[in-house]
CHARMM internal coordinates of N, CA and C (Angstrom, degrees):
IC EDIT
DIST 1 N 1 CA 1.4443
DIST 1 CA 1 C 1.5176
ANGL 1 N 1 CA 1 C 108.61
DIST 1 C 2 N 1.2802
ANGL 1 CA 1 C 2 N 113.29
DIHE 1 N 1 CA 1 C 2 N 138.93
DIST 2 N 2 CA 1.3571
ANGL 1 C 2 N 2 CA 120.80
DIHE 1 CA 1 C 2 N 2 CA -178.12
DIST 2 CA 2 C 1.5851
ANGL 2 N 2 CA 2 C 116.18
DIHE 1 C 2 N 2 CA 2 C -138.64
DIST 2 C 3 N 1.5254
ANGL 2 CA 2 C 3 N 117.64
DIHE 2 N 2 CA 2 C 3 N 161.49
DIST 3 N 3 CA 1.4696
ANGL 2 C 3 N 3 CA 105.63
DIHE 2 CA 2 C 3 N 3 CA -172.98
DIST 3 CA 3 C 1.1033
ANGL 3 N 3 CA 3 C 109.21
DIHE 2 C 3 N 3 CA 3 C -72.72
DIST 3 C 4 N 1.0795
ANGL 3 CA 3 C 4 N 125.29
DIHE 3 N 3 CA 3 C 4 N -177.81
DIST 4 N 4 CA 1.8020
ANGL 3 C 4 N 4 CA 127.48
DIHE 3 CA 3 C 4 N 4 CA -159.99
DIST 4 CA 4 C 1.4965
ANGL 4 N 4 CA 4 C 84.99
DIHE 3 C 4 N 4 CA 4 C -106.66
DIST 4 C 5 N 1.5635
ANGL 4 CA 4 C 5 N 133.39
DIHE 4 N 4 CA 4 C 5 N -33.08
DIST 5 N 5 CA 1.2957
ANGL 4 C 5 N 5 CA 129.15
DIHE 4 CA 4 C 5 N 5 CA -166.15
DIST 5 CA 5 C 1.8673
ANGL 5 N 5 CA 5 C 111.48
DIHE 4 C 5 N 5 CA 5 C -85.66
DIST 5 C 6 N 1.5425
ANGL 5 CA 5 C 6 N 109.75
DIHE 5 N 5 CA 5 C 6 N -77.52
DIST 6 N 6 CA 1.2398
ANGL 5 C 6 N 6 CA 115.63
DIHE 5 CA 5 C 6 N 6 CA 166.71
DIST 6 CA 6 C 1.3598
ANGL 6 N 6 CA 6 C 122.05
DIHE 5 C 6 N 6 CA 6 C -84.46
DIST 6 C 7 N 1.3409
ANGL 6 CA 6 C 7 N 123.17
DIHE 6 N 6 CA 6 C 7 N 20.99
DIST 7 N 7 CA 1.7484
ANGL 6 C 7 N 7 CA 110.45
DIHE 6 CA 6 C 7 N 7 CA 174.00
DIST 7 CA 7 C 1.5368
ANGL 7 N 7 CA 7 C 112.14
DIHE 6 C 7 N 7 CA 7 C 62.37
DIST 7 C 8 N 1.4107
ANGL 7 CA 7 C 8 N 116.63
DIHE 7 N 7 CA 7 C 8 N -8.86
DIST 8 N 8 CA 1.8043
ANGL 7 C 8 N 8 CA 117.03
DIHE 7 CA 7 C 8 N 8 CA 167.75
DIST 8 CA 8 C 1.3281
ANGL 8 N 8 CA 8 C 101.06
DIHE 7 C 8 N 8 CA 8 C -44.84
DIST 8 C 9 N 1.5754
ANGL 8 CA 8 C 9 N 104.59
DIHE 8 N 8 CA 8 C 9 N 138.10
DIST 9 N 9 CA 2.0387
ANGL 8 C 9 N 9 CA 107.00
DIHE 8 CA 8 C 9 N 9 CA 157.60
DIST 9 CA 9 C 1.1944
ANGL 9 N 9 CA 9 C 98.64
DIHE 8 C 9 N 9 CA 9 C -113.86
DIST 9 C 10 N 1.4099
ANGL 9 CA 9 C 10 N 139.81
DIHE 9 N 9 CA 9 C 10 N 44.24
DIST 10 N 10 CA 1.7889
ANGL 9 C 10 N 10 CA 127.90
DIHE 9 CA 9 C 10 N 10 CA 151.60
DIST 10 CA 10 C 1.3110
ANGL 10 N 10 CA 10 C 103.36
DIHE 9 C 10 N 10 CA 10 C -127.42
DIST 10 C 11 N 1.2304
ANGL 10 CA 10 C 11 N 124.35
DIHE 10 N 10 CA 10 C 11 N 120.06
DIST 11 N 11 CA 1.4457
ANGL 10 C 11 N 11 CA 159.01
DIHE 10 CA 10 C 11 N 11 CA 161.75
DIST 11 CA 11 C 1.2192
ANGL 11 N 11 CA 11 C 126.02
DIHE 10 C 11 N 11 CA 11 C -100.39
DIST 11 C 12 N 1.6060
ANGL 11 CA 11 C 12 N 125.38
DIHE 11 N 11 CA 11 C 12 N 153.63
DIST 12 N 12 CA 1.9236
ANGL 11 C 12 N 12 CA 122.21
DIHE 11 CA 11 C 12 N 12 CA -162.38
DIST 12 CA 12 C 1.6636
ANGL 12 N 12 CA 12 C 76.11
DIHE 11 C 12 N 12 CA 12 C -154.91
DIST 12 C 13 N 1.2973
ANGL 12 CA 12 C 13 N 90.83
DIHE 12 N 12 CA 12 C 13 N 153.67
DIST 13 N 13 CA 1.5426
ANGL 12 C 13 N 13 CA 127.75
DIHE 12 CA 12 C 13 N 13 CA 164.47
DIST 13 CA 13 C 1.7710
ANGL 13 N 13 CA 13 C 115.08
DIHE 12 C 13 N 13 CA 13 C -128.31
DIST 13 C 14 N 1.3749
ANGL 13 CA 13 C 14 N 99.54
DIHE 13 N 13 CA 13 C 14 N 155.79
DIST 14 N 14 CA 1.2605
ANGL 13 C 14 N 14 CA 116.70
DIHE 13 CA 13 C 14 N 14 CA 179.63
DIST 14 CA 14 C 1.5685
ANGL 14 N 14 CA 14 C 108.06
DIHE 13 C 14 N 14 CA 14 C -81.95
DIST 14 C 15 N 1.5125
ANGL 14 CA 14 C 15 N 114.04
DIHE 14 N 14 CA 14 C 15 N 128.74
DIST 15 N 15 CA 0.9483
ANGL 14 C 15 N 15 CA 110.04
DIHE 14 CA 14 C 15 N 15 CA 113.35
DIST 15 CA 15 C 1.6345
ANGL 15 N 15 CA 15 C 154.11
DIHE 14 C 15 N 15 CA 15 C 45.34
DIST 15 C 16 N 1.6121
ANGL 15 CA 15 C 16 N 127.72
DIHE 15 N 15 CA 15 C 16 N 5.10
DIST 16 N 16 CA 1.1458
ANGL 15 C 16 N 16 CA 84.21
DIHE 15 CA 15 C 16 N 16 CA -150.35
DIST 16 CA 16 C 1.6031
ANGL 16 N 16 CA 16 C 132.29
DIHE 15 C 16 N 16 CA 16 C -114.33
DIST 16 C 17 N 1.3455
ANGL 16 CA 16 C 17 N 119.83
DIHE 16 N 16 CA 16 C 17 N 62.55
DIST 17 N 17 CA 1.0793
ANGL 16 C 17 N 17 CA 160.10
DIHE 16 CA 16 C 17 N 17 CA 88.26
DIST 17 CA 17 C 2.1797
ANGL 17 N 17 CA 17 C 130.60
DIHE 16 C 17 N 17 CA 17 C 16.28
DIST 17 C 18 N 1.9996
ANGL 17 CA 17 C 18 N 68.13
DIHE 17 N 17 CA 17 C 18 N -75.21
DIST 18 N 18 CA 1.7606
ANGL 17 C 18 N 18 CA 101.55
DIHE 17 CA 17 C 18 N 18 CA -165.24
DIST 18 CA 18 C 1.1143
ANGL 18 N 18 CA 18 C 99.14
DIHE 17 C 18 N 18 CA 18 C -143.99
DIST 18 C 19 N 1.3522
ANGL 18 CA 18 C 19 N 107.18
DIHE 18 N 18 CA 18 C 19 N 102.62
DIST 19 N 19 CA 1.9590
ANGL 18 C 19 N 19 CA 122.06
DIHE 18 CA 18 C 19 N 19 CA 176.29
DIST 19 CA 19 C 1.5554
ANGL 19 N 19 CA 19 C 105.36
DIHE 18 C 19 N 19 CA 19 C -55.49
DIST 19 C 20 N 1.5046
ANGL 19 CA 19 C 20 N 114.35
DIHE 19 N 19 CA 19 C 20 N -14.60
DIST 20 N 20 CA 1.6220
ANGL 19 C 20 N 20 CA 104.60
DIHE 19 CA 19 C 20 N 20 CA -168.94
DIST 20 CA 20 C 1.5242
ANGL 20 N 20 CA 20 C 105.02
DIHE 19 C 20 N 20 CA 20 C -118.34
DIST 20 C 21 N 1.0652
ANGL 20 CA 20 C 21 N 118.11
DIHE 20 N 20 CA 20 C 21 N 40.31
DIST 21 N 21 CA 1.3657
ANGL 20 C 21 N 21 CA 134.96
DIHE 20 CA 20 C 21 N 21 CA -144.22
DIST 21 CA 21 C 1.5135
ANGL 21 N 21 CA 21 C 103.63
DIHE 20 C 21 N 21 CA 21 C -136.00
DIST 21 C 22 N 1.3129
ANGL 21 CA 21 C 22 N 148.01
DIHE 21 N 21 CA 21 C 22 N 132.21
DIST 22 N 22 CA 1.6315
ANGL 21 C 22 N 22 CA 131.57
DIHE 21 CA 21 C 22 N 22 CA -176.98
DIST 22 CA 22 C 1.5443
ANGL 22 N 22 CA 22 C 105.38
DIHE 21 C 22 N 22 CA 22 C 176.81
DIST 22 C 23 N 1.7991
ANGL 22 CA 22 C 23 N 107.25
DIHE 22 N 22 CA 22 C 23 N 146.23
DIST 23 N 23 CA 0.8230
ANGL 22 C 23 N 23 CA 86.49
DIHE 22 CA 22 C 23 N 23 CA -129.65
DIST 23 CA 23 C 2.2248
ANGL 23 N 23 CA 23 C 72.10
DIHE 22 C 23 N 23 CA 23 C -141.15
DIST 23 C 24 N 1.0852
ANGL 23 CA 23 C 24 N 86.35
DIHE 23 N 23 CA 23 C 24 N 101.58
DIST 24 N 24 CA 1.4439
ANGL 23 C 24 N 24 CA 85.88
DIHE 23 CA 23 C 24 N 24 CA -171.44
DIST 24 CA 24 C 1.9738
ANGL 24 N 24 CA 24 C 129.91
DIHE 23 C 24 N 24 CA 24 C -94.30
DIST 24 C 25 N 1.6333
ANGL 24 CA 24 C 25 N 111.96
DIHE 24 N 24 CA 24 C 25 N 163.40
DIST 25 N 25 CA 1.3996
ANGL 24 C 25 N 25 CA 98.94
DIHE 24 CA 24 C 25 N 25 CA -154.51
DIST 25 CA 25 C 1.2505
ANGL 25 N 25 CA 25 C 81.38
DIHE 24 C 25 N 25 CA 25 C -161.78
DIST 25 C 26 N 1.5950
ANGL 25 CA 25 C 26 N 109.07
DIHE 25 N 25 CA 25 C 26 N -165.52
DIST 26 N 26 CA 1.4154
ANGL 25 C 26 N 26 CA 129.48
DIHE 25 CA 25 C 26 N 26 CA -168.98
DIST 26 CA 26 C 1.4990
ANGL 26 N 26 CA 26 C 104.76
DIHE 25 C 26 N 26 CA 26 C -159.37
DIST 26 C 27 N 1.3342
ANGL 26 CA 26 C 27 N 143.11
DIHE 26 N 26 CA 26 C 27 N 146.50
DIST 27 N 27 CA 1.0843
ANGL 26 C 27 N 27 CA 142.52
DIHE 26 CA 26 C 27 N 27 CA 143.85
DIST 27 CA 27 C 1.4429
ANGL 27 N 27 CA 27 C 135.12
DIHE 26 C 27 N 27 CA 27 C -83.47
DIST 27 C 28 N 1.3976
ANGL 27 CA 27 C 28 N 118.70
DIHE 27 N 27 CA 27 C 28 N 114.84
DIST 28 N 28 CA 1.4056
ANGL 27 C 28 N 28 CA 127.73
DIHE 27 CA 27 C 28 N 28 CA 164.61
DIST 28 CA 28 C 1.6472
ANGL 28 N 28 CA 28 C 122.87
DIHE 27 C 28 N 28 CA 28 C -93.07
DIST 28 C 29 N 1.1190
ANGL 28 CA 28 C 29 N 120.24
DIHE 28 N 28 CA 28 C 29 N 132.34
DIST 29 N 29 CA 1.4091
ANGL 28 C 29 N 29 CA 118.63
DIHE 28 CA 28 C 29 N 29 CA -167.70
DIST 29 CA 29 C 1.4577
ANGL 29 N 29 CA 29 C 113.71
DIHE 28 C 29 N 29 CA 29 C 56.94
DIST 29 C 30 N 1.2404
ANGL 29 CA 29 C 30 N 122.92
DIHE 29 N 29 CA 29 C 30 N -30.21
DIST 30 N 30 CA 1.7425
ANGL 29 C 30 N 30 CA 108.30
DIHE 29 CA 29 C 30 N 30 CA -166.79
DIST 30 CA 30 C 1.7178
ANGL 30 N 30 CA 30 C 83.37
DIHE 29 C 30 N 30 CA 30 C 130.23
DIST 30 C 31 N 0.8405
ANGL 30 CA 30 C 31 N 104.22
DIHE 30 N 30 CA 30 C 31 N 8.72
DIST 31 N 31 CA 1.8352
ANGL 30 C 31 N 31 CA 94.94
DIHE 30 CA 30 C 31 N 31 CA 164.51
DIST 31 CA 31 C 1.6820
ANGL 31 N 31 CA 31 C 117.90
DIHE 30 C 31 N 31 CA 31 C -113.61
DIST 31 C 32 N 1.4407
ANGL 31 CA 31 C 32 N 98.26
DIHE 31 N 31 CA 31 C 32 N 155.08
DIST 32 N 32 CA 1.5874
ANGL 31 C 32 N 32 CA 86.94
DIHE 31 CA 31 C 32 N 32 CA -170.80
DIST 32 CA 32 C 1.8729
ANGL 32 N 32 CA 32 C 99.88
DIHE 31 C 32 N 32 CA 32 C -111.61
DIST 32 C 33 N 1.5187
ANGL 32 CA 32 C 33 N 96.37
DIHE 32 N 32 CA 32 C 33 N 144.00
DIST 33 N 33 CA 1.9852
ANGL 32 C 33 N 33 CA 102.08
DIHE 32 CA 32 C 33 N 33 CA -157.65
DIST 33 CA 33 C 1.5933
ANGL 33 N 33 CA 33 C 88.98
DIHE 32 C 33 N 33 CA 33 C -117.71
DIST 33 C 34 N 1.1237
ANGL 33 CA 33 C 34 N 110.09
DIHE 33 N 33 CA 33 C 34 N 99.34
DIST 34 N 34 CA 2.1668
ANGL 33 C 34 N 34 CA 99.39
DIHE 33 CA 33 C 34 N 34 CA 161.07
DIST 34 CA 34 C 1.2658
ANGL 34 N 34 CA 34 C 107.07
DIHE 33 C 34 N 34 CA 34 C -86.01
DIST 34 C 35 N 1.3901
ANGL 34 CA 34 C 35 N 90.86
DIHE 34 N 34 CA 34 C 35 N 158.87
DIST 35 N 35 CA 1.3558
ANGL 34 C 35 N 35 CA 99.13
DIHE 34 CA 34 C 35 N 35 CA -165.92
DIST 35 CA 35 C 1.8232
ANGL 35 N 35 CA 35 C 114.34
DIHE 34 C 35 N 35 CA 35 C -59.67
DIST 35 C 36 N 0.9142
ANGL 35 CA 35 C 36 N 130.95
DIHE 35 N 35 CA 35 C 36 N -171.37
DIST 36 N 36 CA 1.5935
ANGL 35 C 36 N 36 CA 136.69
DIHE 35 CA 35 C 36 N 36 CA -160.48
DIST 36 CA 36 C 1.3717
ANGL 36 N 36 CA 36 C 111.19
DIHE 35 C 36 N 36 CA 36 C -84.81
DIST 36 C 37 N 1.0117
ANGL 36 CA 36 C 37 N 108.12
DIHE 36 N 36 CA 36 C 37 N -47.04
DIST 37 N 37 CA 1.7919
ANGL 36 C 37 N 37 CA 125.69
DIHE 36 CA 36 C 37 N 37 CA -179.50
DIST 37 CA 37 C 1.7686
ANGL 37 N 37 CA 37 C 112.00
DIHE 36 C 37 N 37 CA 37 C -53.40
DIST 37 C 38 N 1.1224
ANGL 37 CA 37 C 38 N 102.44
DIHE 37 N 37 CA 37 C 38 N -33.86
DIST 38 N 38 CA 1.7382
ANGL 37 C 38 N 38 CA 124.28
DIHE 37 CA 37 C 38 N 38 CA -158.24
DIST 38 CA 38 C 1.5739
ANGL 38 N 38 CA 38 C 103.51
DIHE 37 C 38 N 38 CA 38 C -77.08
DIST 38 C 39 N 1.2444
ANGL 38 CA 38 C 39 N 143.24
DIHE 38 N 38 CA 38 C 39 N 118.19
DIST 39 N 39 CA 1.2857
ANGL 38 C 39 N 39 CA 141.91
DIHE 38 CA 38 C 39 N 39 CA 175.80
DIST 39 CA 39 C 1.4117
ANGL 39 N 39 CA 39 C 104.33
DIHE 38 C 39 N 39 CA 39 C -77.21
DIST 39 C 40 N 1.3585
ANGL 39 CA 39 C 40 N 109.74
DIHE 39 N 39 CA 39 C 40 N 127.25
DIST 40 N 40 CA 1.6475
ANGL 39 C 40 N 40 CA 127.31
DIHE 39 CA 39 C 40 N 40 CA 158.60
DIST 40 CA 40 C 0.9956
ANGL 40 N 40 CA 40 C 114.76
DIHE 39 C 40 N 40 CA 40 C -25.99
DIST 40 C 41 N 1.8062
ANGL 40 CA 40 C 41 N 124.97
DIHE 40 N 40 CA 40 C 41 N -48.78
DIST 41 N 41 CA 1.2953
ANGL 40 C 41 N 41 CA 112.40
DIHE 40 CA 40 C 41 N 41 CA -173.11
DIST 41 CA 41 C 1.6532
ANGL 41 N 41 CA 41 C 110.98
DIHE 40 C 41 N 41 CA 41 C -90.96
DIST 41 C 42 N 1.1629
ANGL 41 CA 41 C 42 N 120.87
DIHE 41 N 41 CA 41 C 42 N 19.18
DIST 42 N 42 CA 1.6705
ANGL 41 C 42 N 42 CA 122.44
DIHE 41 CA 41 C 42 N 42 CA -176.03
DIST 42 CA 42 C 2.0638
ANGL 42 N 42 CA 42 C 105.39
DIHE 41 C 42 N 42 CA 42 C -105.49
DIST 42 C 43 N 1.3410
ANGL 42 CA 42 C 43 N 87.66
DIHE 42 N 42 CA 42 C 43 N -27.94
DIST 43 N 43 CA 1.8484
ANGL 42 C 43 N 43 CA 84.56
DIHE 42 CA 42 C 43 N 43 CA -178.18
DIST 43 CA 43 C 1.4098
ANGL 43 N 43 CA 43 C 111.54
DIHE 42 C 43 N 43 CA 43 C -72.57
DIST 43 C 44 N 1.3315
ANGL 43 CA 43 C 44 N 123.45
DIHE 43 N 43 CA 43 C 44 N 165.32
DIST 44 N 44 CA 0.9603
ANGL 43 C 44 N 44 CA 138.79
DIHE 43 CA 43 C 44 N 44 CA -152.45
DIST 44 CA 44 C 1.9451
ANGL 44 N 44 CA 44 C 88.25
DIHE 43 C 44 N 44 CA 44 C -113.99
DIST 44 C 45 N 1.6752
ANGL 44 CA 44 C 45 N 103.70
DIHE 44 N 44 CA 44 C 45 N 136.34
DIST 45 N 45 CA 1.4563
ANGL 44 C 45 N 45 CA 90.30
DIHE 44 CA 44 C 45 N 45 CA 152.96
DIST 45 CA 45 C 1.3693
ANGL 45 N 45 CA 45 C 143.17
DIHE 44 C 45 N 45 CA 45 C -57.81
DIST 45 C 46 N 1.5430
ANGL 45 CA 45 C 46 N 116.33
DIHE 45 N 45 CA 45 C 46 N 113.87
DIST 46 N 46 CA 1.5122
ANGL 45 C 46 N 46 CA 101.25
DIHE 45 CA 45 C 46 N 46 CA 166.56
DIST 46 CA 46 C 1.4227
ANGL 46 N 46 CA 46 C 108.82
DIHE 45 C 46 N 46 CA 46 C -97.84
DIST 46 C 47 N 1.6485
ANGL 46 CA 46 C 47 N 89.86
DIHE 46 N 46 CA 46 C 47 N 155.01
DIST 47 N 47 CA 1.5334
ANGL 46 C 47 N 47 CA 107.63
DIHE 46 CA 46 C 47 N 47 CA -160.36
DIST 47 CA 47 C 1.5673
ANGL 47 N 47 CA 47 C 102.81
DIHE 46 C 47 N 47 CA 47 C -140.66
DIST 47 C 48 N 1.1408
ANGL 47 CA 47 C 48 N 134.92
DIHE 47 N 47 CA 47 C 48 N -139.03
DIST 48 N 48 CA 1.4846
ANGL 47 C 48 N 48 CA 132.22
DIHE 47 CA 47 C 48 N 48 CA -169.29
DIST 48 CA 48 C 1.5006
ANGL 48 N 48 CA 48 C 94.96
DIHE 47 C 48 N 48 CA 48 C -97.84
DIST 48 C 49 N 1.4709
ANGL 48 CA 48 C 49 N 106.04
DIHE 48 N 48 CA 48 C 49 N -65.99
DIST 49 N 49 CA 1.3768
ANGL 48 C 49 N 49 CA 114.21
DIHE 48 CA 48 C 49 N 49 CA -172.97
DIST 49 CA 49 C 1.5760
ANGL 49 N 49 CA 49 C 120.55
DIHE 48 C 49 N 49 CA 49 C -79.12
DIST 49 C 50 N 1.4397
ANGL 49 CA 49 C 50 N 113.98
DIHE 49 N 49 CA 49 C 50 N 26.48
DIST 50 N 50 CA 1.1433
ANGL 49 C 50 N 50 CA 117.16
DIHE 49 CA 49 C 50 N 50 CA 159.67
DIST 50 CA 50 C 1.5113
ANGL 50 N 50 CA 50 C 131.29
DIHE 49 C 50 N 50 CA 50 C -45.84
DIST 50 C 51 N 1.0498
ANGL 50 CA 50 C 51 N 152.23
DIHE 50 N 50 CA 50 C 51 N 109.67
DIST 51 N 51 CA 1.2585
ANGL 50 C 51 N 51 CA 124.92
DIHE 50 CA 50 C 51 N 51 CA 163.12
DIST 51 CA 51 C 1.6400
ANGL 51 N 51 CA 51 C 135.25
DIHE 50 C 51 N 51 CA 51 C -44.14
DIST 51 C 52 N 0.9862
ANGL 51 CA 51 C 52 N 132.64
DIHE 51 N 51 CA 51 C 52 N 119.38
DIST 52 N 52 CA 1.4490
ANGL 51 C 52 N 52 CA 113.19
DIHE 51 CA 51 C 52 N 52 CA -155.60
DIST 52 CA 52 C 1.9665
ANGL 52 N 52 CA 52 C 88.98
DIHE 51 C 52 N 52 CA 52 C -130.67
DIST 52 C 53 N 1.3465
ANGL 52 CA 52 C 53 N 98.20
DIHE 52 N 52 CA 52 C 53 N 141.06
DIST 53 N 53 CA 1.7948
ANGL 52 C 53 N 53 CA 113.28
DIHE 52 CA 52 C 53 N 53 CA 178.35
DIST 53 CA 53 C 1.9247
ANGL 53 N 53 CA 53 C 108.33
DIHE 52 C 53 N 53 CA 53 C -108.77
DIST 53 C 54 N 1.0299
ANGL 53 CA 53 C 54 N 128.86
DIHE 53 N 53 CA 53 C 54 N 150.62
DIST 54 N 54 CA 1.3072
ANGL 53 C 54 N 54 CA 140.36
DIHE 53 CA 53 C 54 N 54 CA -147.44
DIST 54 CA 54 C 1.6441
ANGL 54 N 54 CA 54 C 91.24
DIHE 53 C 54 N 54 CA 54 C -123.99
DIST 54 C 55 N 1.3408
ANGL 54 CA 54 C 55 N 125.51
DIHE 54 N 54 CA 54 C 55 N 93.35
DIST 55 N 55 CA 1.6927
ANGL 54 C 55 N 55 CA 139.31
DIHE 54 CA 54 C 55 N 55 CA -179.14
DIST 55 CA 55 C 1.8221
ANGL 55 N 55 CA 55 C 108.79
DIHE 54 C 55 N 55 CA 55 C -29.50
DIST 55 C 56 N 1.0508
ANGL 55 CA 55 C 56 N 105.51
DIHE 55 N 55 CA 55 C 56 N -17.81
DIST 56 N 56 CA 1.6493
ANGL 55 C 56 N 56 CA 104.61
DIHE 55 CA 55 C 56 N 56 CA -139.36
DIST 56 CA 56 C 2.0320
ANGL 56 N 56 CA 56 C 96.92
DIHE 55 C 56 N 56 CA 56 C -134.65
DIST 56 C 57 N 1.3533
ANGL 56 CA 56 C 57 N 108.02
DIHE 56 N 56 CA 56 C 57 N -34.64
DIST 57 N 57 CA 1.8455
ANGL 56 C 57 N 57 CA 93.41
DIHE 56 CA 56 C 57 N 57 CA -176.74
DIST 57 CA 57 C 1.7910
ANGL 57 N 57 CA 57 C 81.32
DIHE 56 C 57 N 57 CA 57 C -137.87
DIST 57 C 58 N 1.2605
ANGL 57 CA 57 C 58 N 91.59
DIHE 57 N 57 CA 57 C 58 N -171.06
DIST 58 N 58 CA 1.7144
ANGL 57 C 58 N 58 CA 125.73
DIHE 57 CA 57 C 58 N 58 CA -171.59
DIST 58 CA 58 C 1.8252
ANGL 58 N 58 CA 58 C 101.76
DIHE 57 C 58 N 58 CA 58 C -62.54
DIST 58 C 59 N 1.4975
ANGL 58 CA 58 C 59 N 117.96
DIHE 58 N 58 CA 58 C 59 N -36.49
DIST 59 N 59 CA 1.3348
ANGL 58 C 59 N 59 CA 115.08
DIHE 58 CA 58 C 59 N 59 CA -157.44
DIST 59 CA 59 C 1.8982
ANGL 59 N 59 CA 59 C 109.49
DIHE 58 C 59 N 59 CA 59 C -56.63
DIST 59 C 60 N 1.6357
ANGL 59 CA 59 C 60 N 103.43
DIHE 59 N 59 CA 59 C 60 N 167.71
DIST 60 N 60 CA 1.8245
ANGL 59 C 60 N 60 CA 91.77
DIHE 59 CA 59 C 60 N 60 CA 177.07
DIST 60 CA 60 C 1.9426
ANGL 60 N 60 CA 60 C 75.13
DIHE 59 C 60 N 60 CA 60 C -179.18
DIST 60 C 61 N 1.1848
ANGL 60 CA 60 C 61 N 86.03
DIHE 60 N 60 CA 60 C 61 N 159.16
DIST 61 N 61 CA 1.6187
ANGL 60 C 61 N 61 CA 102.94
DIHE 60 CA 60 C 61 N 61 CA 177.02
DIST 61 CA 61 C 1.5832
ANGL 61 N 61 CA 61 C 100.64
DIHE 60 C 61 N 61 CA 61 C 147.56
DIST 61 C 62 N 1.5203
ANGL 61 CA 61 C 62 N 92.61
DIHE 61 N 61 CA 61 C 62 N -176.92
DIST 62 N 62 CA 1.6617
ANGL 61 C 62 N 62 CA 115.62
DIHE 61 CA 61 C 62 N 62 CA -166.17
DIST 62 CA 62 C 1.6532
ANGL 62 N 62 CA 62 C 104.61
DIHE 61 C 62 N 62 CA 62 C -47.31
DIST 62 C 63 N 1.2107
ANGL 62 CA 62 C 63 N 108.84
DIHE 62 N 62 CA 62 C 63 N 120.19
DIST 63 N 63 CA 2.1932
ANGL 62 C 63 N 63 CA 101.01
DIHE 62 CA 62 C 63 N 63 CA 158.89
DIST 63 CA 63 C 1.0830
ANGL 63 N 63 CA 63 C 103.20
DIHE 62 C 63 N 63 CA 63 C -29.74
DIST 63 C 64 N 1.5360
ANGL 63 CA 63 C 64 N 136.16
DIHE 63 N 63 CA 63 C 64 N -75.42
DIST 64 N 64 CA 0.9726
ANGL 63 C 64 N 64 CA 115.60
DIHE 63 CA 63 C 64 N 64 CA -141.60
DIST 64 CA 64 C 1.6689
ANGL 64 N 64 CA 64 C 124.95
DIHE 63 C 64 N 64 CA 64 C -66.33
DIST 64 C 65 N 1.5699
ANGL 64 CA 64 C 65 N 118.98
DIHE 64 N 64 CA 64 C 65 N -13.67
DIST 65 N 65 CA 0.9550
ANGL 64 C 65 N 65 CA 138.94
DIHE 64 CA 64 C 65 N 65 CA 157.99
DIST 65 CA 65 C 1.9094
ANGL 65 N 65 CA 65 C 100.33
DIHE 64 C 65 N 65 CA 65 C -29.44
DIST 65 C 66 N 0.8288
ANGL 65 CA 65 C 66 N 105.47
DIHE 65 N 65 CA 65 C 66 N -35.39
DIST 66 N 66 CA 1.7348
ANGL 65 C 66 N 66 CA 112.59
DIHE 65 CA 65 C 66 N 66 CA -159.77
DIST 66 CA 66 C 1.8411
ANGL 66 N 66 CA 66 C 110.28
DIHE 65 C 66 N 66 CA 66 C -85.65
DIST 66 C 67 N 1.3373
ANGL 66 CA 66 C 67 N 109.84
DIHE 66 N 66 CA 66 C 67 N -22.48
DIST 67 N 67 CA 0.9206
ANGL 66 C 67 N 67 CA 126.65
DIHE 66 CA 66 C 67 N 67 CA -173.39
DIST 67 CA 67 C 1.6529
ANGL 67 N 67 CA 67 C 113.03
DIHE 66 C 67 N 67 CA 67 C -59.10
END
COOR INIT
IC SEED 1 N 1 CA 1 C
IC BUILD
């Protein structure tokens, strides 16, 4: 999966909890990978209507957009 804008595949979500808070990953196959450090039980579900932010340019919108 890649952004629809710059072709980046690492993406972060908020937080939402803690607006200043984020919690970033990449997709392989259609799965979503956080990074290593990040405990399973601290991420937030992503789901379709996640909001999802693009690591690298301006773009952000729905996951499933990404699909």
């Amino acid at each position: 999966m890649k952004c629809p804008m710059c072709q980046c595949e690492h993406f972060y979500v908020k937080d939402p909890e803690d607006e200043y808070n984020y919690f970033k990953f990449k997709c392989q196959a259609g799965e979503v990978e956080f990074e290593e450090a990040v405990s399973v039980e601290e991420v937030p579900d992503v789901h379709a209507d996640t909001e999802t932010y693009c690591i690298q340019c301006a773009w952000h919108g729905k996951f499933d957009v990404l699909k």
